[in-house]
N, C-alpha and C positions, 0 to 999 in steps of 0.2 A: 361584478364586472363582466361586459360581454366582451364576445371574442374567443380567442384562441385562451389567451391567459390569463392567470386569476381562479383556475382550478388547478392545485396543484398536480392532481393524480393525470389532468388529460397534458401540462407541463410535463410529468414524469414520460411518458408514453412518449412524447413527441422527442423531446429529448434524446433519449434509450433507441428510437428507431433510428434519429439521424447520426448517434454515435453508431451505431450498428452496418448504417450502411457502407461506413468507411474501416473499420477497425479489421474487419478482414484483409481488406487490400492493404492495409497498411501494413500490419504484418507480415502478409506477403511481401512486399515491397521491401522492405527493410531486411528482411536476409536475403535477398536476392544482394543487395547493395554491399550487403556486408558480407557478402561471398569475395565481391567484385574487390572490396579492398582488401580483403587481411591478407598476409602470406599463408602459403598453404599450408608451412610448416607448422606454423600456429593456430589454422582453424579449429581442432578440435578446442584448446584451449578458448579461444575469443567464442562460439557458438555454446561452450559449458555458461561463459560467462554470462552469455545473454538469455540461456535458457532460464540460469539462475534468477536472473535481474526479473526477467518475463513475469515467474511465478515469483515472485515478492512483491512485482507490480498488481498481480492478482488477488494477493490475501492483502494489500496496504488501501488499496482503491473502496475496495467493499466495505474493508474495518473504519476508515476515515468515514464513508458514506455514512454506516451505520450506525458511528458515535455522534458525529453531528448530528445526524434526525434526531437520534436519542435523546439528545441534550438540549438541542431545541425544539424539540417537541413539534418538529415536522417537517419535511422533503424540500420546502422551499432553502434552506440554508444547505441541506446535504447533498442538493443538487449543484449550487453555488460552490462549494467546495471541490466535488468533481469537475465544474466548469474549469475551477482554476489552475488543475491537473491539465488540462486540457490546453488551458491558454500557456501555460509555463512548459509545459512542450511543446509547444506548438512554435514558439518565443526560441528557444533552444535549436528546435530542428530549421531555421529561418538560419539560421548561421551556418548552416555547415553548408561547403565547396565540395560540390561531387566532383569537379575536376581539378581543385586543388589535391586531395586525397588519392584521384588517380594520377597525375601528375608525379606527387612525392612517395604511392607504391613501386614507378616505373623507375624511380630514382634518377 
């Protein structure tokens, strides 16, 4: 197949850079936000939590990735799996009111 795709490893590459380009700022982004809402009394607890979440998000993403290649016997499914990470987040953060949340911290 010509083109772009139909080799999975130059799939891999393109993939991996265009999550790359975003996943920094996103991070950043998301505690900056999640400064903006919590109470102060409780940031330590709520920023434990998301530290936690963070690295579980870390060891779940790679271990999914890597059992699916394994199991299918190649990157086209274990990339499709991470896609879906991606799209079920992406799904999830499409709902949330950054002004509903500041709205109901100002009480």
């Amino acid at each position: 197949m010509d083109g772009i795709f139909g080799e999975p490893r130059r799939e891999f590459w393109l993939i991996g850079a265009s999550a790359g380009m975003f996943l920094g700022g996103i991070q950043t982004v998301s505690r900056s936000l999640l400064a903006r809402w919590i109470p102060r009394k409780r940031s330590a607890e709520i920023f434990g939590f998301f530290s936690v979440a963070g690295r579980f998000a870390a060891v779940l993403g790679p271990a999914v990735f890597g059992a699916i290649g394994w199991m299918a016997g190649g990157l086209r499914p274990a990339i499709l799996s991470v896609s879906i990470f991606f799209l079920v987040g992406g799904a999830i953060l499409w709902t949330v009111d950054e002004r509903k949340g500041e709205r109901e911290l100002r009480g």
